[in-house]
C-alpha positions as CSV (number, residue, x, y, z in Angstrom):
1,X,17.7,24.6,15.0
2,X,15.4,22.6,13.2
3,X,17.8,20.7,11.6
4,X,19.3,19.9,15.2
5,X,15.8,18.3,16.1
6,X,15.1,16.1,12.5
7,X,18.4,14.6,13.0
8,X,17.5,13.9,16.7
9,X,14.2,13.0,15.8
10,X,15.1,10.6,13.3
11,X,17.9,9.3,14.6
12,X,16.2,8.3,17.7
13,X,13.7,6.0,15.7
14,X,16.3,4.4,13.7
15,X,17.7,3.4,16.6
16,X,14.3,1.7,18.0
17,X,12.9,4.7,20.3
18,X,9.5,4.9,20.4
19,X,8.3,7.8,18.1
20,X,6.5,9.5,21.4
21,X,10.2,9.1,23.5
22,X,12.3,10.8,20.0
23,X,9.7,13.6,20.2
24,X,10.1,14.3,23.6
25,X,14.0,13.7,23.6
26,X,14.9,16.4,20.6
27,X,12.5,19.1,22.1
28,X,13.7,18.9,25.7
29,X,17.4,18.6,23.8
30,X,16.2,22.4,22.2
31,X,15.2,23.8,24.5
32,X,17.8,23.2,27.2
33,X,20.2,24.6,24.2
34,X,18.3,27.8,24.0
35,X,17.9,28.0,27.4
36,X,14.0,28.3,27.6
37,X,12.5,27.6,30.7
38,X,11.2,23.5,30.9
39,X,8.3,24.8,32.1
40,X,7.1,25.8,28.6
41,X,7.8,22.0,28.2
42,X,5.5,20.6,30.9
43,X,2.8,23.5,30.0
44,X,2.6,22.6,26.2
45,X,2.6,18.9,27.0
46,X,-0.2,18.9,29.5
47,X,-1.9,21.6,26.7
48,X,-1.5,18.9,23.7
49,X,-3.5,16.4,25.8
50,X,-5.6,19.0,27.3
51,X,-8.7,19.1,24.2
52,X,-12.4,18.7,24.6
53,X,-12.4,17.0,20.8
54,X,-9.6,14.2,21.9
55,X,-11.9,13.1,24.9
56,X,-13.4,10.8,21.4
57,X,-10.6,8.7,20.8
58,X,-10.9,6.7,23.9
59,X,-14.2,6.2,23.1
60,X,-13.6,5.1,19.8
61,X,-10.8,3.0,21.0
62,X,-12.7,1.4,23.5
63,X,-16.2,0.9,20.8
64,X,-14.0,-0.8,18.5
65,X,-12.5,-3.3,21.1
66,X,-15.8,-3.8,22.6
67,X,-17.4,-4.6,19.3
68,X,-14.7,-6.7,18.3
69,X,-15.4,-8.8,21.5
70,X,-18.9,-8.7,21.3
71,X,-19.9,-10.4,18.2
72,X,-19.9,-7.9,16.1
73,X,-18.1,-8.6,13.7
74,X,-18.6,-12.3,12.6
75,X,-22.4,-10.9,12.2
76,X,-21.3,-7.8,9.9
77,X,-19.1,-10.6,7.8
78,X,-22.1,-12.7,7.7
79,X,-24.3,-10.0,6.0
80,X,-21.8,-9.1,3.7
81,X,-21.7,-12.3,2.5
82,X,-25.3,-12.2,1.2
83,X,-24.6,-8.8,-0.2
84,X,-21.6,-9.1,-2.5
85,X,-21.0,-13.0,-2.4
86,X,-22.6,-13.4,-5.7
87,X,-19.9,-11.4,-7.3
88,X,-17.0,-12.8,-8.7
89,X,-14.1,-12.5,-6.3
90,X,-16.8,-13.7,-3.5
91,X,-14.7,-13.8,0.0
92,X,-13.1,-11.5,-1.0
93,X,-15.7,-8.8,-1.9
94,X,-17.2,-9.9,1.5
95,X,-14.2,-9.1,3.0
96,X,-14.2,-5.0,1.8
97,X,-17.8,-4.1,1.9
98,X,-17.1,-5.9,5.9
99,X,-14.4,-3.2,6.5
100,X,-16.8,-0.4,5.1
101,X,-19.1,-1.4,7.4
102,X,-16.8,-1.7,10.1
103,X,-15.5,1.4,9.5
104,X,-18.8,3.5,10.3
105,X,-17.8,1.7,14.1
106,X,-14.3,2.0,15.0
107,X,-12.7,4.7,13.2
108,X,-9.0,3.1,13.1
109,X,-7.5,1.0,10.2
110,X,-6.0,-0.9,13.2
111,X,-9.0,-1.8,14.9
112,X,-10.2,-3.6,11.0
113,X,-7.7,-5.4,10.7
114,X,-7.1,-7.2,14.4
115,X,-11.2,-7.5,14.7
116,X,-12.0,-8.6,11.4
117,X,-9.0,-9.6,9.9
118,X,-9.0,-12.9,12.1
119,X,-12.4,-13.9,10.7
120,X,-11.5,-12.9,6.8
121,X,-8.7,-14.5,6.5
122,X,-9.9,-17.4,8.1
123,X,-12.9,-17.5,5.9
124,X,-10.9,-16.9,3.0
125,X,-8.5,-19.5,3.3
126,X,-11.0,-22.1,4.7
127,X,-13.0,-21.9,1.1
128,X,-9.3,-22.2,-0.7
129,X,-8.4,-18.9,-1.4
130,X,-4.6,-18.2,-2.1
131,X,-3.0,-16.9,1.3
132,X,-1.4,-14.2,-0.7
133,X,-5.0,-12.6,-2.2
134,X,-6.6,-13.0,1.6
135,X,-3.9,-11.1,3.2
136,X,-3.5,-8.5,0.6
137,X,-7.1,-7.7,0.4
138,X,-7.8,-7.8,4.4
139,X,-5.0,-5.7,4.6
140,X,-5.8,-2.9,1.9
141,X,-9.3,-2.8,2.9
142,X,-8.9,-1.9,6.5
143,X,-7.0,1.6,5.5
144,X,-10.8,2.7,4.8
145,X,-11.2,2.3,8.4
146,X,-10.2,6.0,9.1
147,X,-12.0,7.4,6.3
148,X,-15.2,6.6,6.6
149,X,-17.1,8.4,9.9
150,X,-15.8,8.2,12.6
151,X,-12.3,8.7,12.6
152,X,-9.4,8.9,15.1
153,X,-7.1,10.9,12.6
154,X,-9.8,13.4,11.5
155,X,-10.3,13.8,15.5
156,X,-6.8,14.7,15.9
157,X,-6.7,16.7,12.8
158,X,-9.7,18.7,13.7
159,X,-7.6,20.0,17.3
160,X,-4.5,21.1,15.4
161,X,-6.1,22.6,12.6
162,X,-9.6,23.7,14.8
163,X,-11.9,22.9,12.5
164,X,-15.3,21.1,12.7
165,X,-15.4,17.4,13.5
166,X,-18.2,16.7,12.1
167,X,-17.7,18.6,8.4
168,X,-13.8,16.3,8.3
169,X,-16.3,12.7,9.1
170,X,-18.8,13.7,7.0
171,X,-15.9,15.0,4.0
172,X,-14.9,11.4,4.5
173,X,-17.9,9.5,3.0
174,X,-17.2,9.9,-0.6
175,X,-13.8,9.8,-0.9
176,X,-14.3,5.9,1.5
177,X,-16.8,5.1,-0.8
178,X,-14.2,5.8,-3.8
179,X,-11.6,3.7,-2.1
180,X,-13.7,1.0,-1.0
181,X,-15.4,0.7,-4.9
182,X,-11.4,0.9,-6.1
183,X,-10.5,-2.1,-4.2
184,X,-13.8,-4.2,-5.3
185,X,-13.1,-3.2,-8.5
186,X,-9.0,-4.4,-8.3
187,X,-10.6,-7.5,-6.7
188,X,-13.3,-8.2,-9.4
189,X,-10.6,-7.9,-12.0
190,X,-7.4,-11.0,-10.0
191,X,-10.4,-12.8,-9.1
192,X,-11.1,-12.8,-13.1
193,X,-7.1,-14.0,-13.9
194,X,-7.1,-16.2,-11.3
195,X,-10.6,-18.0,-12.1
196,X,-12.2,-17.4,-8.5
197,X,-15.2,-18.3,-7.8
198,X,-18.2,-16.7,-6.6
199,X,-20.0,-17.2,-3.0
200,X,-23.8,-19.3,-3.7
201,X,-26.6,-16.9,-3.1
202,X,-28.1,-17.8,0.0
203,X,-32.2,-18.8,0.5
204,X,-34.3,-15.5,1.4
205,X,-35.2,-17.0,4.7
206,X,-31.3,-16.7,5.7
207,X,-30.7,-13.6,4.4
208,X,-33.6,-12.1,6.1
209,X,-32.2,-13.7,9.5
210,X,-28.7,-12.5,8.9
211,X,-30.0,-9.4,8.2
212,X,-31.9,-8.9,11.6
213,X,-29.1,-10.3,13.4
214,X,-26.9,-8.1,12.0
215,X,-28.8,-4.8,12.0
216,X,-28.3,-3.6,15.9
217,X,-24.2,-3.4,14.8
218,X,-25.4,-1.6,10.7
219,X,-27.2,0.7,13.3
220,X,-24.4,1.8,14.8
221,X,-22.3,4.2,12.0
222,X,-26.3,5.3,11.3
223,X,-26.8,6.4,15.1
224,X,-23.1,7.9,14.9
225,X,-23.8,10.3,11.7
226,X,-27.1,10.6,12.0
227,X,-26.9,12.1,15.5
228,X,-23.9,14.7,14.9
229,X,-26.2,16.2,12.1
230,X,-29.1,16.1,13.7
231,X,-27.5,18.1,16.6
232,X,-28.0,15.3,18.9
233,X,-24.9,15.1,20.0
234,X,-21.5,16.8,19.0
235,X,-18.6,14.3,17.5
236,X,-17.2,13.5,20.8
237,X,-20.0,13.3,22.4
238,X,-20.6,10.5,19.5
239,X,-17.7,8.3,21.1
240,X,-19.5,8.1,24.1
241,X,-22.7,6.9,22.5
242,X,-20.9,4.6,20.2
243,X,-19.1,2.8,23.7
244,X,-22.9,2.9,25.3
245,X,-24.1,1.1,22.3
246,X,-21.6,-1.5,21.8
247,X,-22.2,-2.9,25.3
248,X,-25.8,-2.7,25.1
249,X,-25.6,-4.9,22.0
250,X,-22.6,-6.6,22.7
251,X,-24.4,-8.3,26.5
252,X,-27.6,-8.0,26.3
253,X,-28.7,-8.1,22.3
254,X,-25.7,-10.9,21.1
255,X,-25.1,-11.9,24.7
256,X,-21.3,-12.8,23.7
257,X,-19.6,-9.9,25.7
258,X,-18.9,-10.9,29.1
259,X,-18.7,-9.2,32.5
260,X,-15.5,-10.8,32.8
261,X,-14.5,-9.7,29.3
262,X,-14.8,-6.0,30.7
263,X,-11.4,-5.9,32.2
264,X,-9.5,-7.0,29.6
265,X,-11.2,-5.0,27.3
266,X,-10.8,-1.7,29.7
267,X,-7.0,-2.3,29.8
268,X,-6.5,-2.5,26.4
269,X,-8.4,0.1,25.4
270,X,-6.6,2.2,27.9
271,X,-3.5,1.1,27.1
272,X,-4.1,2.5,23.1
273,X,-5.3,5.4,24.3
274,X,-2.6,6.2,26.3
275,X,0.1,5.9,23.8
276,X,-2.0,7.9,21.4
277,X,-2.4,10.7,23.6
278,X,1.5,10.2,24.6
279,X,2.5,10.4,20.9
280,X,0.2,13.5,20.7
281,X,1.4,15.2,23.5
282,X,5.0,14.7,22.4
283,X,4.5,16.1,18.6
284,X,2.4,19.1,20.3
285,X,5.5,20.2,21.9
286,X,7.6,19.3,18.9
287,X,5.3,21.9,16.9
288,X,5.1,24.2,19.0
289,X,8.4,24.5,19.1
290,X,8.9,24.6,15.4
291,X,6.3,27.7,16.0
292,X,8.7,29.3,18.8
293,X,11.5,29.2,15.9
294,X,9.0,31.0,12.9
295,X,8.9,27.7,11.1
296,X,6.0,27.6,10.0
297,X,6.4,31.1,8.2
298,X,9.7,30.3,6.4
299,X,7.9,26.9,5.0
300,X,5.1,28.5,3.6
301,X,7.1,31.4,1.9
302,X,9.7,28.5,1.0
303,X,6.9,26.4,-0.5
304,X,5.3,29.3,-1.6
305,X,8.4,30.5,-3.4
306,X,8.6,26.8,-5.5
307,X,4.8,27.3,-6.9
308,X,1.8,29.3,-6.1
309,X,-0.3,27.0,-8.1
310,X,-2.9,24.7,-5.6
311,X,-3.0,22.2,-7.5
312,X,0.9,21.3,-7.8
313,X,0.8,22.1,-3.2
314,X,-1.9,19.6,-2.8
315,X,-0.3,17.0,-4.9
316,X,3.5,18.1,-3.3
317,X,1.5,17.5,-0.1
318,X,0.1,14.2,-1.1
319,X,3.9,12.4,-2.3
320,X,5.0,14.2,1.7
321,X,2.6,12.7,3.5
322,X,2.7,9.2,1.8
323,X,6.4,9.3,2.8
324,X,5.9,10.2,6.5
325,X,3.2,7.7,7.2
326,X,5.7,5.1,6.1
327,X,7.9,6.4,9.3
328,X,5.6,7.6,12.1
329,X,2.2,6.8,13.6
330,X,-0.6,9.3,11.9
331,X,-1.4,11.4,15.2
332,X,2.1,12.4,15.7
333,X,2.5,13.4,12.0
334,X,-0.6,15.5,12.1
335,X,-0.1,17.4,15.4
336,X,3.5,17.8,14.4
337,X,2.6,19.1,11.1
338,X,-0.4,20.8,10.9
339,X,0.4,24.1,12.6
340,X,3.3,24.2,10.0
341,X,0.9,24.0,6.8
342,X,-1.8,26.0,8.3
343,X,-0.3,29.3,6.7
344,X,0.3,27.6,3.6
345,X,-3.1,26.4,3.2
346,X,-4.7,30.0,4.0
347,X,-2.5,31.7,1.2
348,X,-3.0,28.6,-1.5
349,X,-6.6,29.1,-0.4
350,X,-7.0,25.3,0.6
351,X,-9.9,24.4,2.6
352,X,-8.4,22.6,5.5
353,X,-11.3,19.8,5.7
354,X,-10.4,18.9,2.5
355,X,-6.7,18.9,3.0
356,X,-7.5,16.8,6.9
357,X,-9.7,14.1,4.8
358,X,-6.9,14.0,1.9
359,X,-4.1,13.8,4.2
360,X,-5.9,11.3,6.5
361,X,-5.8,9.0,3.3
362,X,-2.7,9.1,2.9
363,X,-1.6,8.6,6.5
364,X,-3.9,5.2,6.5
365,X,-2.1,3.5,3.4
366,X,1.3,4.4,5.6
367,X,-0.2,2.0,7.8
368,X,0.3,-0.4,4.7
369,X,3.8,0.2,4.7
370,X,7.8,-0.3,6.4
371,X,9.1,0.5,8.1
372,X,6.2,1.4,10.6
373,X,3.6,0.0,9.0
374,X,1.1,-1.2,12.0
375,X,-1.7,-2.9,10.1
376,X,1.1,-4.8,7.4
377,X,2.6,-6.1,11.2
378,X,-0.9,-7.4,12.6
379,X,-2.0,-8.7,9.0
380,X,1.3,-10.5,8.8
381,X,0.7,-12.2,12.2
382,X,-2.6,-13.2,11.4
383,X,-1.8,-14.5,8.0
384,X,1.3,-16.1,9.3
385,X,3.4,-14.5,6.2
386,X,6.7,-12.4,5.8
387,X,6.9,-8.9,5.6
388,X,9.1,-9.0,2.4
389,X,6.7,-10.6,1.1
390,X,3.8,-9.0,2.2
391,X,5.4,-6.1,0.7
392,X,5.6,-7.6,-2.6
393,X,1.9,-8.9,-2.8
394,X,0.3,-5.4,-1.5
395,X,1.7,-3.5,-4.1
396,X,-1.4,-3.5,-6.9
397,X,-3.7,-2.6,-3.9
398,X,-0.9,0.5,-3.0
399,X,-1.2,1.9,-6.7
400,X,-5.0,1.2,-6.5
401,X,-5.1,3.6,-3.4
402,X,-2.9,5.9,-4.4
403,X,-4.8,6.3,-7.6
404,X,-7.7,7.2,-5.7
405,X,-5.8,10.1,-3.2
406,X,-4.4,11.4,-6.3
407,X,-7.8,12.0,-7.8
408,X,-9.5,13.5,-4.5
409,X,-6.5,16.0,-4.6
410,X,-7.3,16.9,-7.5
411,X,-11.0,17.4,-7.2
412,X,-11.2,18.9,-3.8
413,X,-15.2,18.8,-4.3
414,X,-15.4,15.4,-3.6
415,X,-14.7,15.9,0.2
416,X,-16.2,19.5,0.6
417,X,-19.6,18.3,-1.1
418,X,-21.6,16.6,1.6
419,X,-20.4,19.0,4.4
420,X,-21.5,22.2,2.1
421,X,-24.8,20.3,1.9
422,X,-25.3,18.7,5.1
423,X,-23.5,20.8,7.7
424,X,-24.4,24.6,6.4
C-alpha cells in the first residue's frame, strides 16, 4: 500500500500537480481502496491545521512581507555595509551578514531572497560585480534564513515531532552562524581569484547614523529571542510580536509602509500561508496514513536492521533529506516524515531538536535546487539568468553548505549546546 501512494504521489508532481493536490489525491485514492470511512479523511485534515504552535507562521509570513515593505531592508544592507565592506569580497560579504540579519526577522529562505535579494543584486551589479557571483551568493546566503531564530520549518517540525519551539530556534544559532561564516569564508577566497575589491570604510559620523537608523529592525530578532527565554512570551506568541513591531517601525519609525500598502501586503501574506497550511494539512493525512499501515515500525526496524550505529543514521538521514528537498516544499516533507523517523530516532537515541535543526538545513539548501527549488526560481527572476545556469554557478556554495550539515551531523553538540544552557 505504500508503494501504491509513492507512485501516486510522485507521479502526480511529475505531471505538474501541486505537491498539496498529489498528497491529497493518493490518500483519498487509499483510503477509498481499503474502504476506510472519508471521514477519517476530513478529521485528520482539519487535525493537521488544527495546532496552537502553527498559529506562528502567519505571523512570520506576514513580519517578513511587512518588513520587506517597510524599509527594512535597504537599512539592514546599509549597516552591513559598514560592517563587513572593508573585507575583501565587499558587496558581497554585505550581502550575507544582510541575510543573517534578516534571518533573526522572517524565518523563511524565501522571504531573503524576494526582500533583499532585489537590493543585493542590484547593489552588486551596479558596483561591477560579475552577474554570476551576485546571484550565486544572494542565492546561497538566503538558505540561512530558516536557521537562524525564527523559523517556519522548525515551527512545523516542532508539531509533528512535539517538541519545544523555542529549544529547535535557539539549536539553530550556531549551526547559522557556521553556515553564514562558511559562505564569507567561500566568498573571501573567489573574491581573492577574481581580484575583487573591497567596499571604502565609511566616515564615523555615517556609520553612527546608519547605525541608529538601522537599530529599530537589529532590534527585532533581539526582542524575538530575548523574549521566548525570558518567558515573555512563548514562540508563537513571538510571531505576533514580530507583526506588531514591523508595523510600528515600518509607519511610524521609517514612515515607508503605507496604509494603502496594508492590503496588498494582507493578501499576500495570506495567500503563503494558506498554501503552507494546505501542503501541511495534505502531508498530515499522508502520514497518518502511513501510521494506519505500521509504517513507521517496519522503517525503523528496516533501518535499524542496515546499522544501529547513530552516526551512520544521521548521515543516511542527511543524503535523504538533501534528496527530498530537491522535490517537495519543506513543510510537507517534515509533517510527512517526521512521525515515520520518530521511532527511529528514540531507539538510535537521537535527540529530535538536533535532528529538526539538522534536517531543517538540509531542507533550506533544497530550496537551492531543481527541480523545486523556490529561492533558485525567484533568484533567477531577479538576476534575469537561466536555471541551467544557475545550477552550474551555485555549485561551490552547494558543497560549501553541505560541508557544514555534514559536520553538525556529526557533532550533534553544536545544536543541543545553547538550548542545554539557555532553556534548562
Amino acid at each position: 500500500m505504500f508503494i501504491l501512494m509513492l507512485i501516486i504521489l510522485l507521479g502526480g508532481m511529475i505531471t505538474g500537480v501541486p505537491v498539496a493536490f498529489a498528497l491529497i489525491l493518493s490518500s483519498l485514492l487509499v483510503l477509498l481502496i481499503k474502504g476506510i470511512p472519508l471521514v477519517a479523511f476530513i478529521q485528520n485534515l482539519s487535525i493537521g491545521i488544527n495546532s496552537f504552535p502553527l498559529l506562528a507562521v502567519p505571523f512570520f509570513i506576514l513580519a517578513g512581507q511587512l518588513m520587506n515593505t517597510g524599509g527594512i531592508t535597504t537599512r539592514v544592507f546599509r549597516f552591513a555595509n559598514h560592517l563587513v565592506g572593508p573585507i575583501r569580497g565587499g558587496l558581497g560579504q554585505v550581502n550575507i551578514l544582510s541575510s543573517l540579519i534578516f534571518a533573526g526577522m522572517s524565518g523563511a529562505a524565501i522571504a531573503d531572497a524576494s526582500g533583499l535579494g532585489v537590493v543585493e543584486i542590484k547593489a552588486m551589479r551596479d558596483a561591477g560585480y560579475d552577474k554570476d557571483f551576485s546571484v550565486a551568493v544572494t542565492a546561497a546566503s538566503s538558505t540561512v534564513g530558516p536557521i537562524i531564530p525564527p523559523s517556519i520549518a522548525m515551527v512545523v517540525y516542532g508539531m509533528s515531532a512535539e517538541v519545544s519551539v523555542g529549544r529547535l530556534f535557539i539549536g539553530g544559532i550556531i549551526p547559522g552562524l557556521m553556515m553564514t561564516i562558511a559562505l564569507m569564508g567561500l566568498t573571501y577566497f573567489i573574491a581573492i581569484r577574481r581580484n575583487y575589491r573591497r567596499e571604502q570604510r565609511g566616515a564615523l559620523k555615517l556609520v553612527i547614523k546608519d547605525f541608529v537608523s538601522a537599530l529599530p529592525a537589529l532590534m527585532t530578532p533581539l526582542i524575538i529571542v530575548g523574549g521566548i527565554l525570558g518567558g515573555v512570551f512563548t514562540p508563537t506568541e513571538a510571531g505576533a510580536v514580530a507583526v506588531l513591531w514591523a508595523v510600528i517601525v515600518g509607519l511610524f519609525v521609517y514612515k515607508e509602509l503605507k496604509l494603502k500598502d496594508l492590503p496588498k501586503v494582507f493578501f499576500e501574506a495570506m495567500f503563503t500561508t494558506a498554501k503552507i497550511l494546505f501542503i501541511v494539512g495534505g502531508a498530515y493525512v499522508f502520514g497518518w496514513i502511513l501510521t494506519y499501515f505500521n509504517i513507521p515500525v517496519v522503517f525503523a526496524s528496516f533501518m535499524g536492521n542496515i546499522t544501529s550505529n547513530s552516526t551512520l543514521i544521521i548521515l543516511l538521514f542527511i543524503f535523504l533529506y538533501l534528496i527530498l528537498g530537491c522535490f517537495m516544499e519543506a513543510a510537507a516533507i517534515i509533517v510527512m516524515t517526521v512521525p515515520v523517523v520518530l521511532p527511529l530516532l528514540h531507539n538510535a537515541g537521537i535527540d529530535p531538536v538536533f535532528f529538526g535543526v539538522l534536517i531543517t538545513m538540509c531542507l533550506s539548501i533544497g530550496t537551492l535546487t531543481p527541480p523545486l527549488g523556490t529561492v533558485m526560481y525567484v533568484i533567477c527572476n531577479i538576476g534575469d539568468i537561466g536555471v541551467e545556469h544557475f545550477i552550474r554557478i551555485i555549485v561551490p556554495y552547494l558543497a560549501v553548505l553541505i560541508t557544514v550539515v555534514i559536520l553538525v551531523g556529526l557533532i550533534p553538540s553544536l545544536v543541543t549546546f545553547l538550548p542545554e544552557l539557555l532553556m534548562k
